[in-house]
N, C-alpha and C positions, 0 to 999 in steps of 0.2 A: 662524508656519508650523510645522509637525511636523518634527523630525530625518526624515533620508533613511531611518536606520534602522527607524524608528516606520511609515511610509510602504510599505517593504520587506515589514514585518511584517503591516502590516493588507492589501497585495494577497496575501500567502501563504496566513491565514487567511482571505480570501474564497474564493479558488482550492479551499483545504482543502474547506471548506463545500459549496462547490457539486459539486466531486466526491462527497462523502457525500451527497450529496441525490440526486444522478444515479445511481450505483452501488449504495445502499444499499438501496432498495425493491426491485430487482430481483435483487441476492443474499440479501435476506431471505428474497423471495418463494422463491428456489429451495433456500435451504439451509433456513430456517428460523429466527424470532426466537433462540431461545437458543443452536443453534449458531454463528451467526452473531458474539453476543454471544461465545461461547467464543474463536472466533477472532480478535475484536478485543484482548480482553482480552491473549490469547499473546502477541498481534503487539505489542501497548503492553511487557508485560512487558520481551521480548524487545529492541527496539530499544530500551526504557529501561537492560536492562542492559547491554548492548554500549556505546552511547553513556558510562555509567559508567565502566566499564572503559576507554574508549579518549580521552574528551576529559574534562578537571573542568569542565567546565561545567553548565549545568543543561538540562535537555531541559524544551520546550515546544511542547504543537501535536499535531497528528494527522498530521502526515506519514508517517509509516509504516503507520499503519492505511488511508490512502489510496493510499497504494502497497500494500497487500494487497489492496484491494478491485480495485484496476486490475488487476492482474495475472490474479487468480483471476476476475473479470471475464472475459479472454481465454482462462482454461484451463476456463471454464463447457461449452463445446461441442467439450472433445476427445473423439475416439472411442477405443474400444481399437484400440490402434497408431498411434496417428493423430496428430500435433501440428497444431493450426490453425496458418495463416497469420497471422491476427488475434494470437497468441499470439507469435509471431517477432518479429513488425514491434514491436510494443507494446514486447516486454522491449527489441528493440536500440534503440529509438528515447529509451525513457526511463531505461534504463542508460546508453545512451553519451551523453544529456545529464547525467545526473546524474554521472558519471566527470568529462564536461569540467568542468562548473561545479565540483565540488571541485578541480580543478586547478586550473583559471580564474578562479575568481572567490574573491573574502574577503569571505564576506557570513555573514551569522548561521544559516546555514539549514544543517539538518545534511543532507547529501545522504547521509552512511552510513546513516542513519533511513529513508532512503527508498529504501536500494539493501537493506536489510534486510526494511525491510516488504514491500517487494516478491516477495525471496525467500522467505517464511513466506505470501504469494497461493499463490505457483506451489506448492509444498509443500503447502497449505491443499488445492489443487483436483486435485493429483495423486493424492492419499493418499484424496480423496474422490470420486473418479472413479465407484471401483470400487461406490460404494455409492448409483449416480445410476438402480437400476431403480426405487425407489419414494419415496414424500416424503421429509422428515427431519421429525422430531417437534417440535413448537412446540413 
């Protein structure tokens, strides 16, 4: 049989996956391939060097680029002045699980990765609000 670990790993990476399948087509469709690409990139950067910086361990996985797409996901349809609800519920539902489970749980999964990538969505989709009157260029 597989470690509990190995087990842990392969439902995270399915999870991973199918959020990038879900989210992915439709903030390409709205931002565009190479922007889109630009902000995955930051978002890997970014939580690779934080993660550095804060644990020696090695990072693995797309959880943070998955918590960028959910996020900016919910700030896709803010208005000026306006914050969705969708955007509220989302960040406090999947901040204050990922706060508990670093508290709560010792499992291999960096919940910082995902409370960052999340931060670099909402960042991602505020900074590009402003610039939602016409397409973004493939």
């Amino acid at each position: 049989m597989f470690p509990l670990y190995t087990v842990a790993n392969l439902s995270h990476y399915i999870n991973n996956m199918m959020m990038l399948l879900l989210a992915g087509p439709m903030l390409e469709e709205k931002y565009g391939s190479r922007l889109l690409l630009e902000m995955i990139l930051i978002t890997a950067f970014v939580t690779g060097i934080v993660n550095v910086m804060l644990f020696p361990t090695g990072l693995l996985g797309a959880s943070g680029i998955v918590f960028m797409m959910i996020i900016l996901s919910s700030v896709t349809s803010v208005k000026e002045g306006k914050i969705p609800l969708t955007l509220i519920v989302v960040v406090i539902l999947y901040l204050g699980e990922q706060i508990a489970a670093g508290i709560l749980s010792a499992d291999n999964i960096s919940q910082l990765t995902h409370i960052v990538g999340g931060v670099c969505g909402g960042i991602f989709g505020l900074l590009l609000q402003n610039k939602r009157n016409g397409s973004f260029d493939q």
